[in-house]
N, C-alpha and C positions, 0 to 999 in steps of 0.2 A: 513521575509517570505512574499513573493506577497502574493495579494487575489487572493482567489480560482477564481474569476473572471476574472482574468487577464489571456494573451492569453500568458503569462511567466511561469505561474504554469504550473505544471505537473497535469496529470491527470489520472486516471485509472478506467474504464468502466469496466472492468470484459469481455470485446468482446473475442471472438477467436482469434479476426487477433490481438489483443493486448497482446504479451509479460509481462506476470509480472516482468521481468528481465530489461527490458527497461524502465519502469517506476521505480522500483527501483535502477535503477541507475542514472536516473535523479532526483530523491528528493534526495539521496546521496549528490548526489553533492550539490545541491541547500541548504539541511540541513548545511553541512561542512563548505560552505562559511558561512552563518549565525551565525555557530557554536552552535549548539543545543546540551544537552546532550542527552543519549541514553531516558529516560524518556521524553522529550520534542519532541522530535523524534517520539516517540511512538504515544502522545498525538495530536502529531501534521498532521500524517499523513492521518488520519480519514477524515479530513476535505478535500482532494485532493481525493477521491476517490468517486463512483457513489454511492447512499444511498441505492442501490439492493447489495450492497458487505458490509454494514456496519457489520451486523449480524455476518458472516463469522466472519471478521476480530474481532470484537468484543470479541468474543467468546475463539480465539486462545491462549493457553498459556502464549506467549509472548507477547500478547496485554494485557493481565489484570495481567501480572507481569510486566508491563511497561520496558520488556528488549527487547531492539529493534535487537541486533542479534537474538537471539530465535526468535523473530518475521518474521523479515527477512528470517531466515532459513524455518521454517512451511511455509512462504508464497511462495517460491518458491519451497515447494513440494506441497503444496494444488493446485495448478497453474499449474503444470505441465503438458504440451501437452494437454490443455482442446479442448473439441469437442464439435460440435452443439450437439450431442445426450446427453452427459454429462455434463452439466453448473452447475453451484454451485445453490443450490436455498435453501431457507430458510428451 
């Protein structure tokens, strides 16, 4: 897996103009080549994401049962068509 540092990683802010769908499809990929299991997956993708989203994610299901479809699944309905007036906050 790159470092989160690198301009290769995938990244996800939590913005409006940012698709959660497009980010999860780019760690997709980038997990698959590496070849992670669904638990590595899970573990791993904390660390690509902005630390105002860690909470959220933290918190969901599939993150503290370390199954990354459940995960995946929650995180593209928690996601859905966010709005400046509606932003995830802790």
């Amino acid at each position: 897996m790159p470092s989160v540092q690198s301009r290769l990683a995938p990244h996800f802010t939590g913005d409006v103009d940012q698709p959660i769908e497009d980010f999860l499809e780019e760690y997709k990929e980038l997990v698959n080549k590496c070849g992670l299991t669904s638990q590595q997956k899970v573990e791993t993708v904390i660390q690509y994401i902005d630390c105002s989203q860690h909470y959220v994610w933290q918190n969901l299901p599939g993150y503290l049962a370390h199954n990354w479809l459940d995960l995946h699944d929650k995180l593209c309905n928690k996601y859905v068509s966010p709005t400046l007036e509606c932003q995830f906050l802790r």
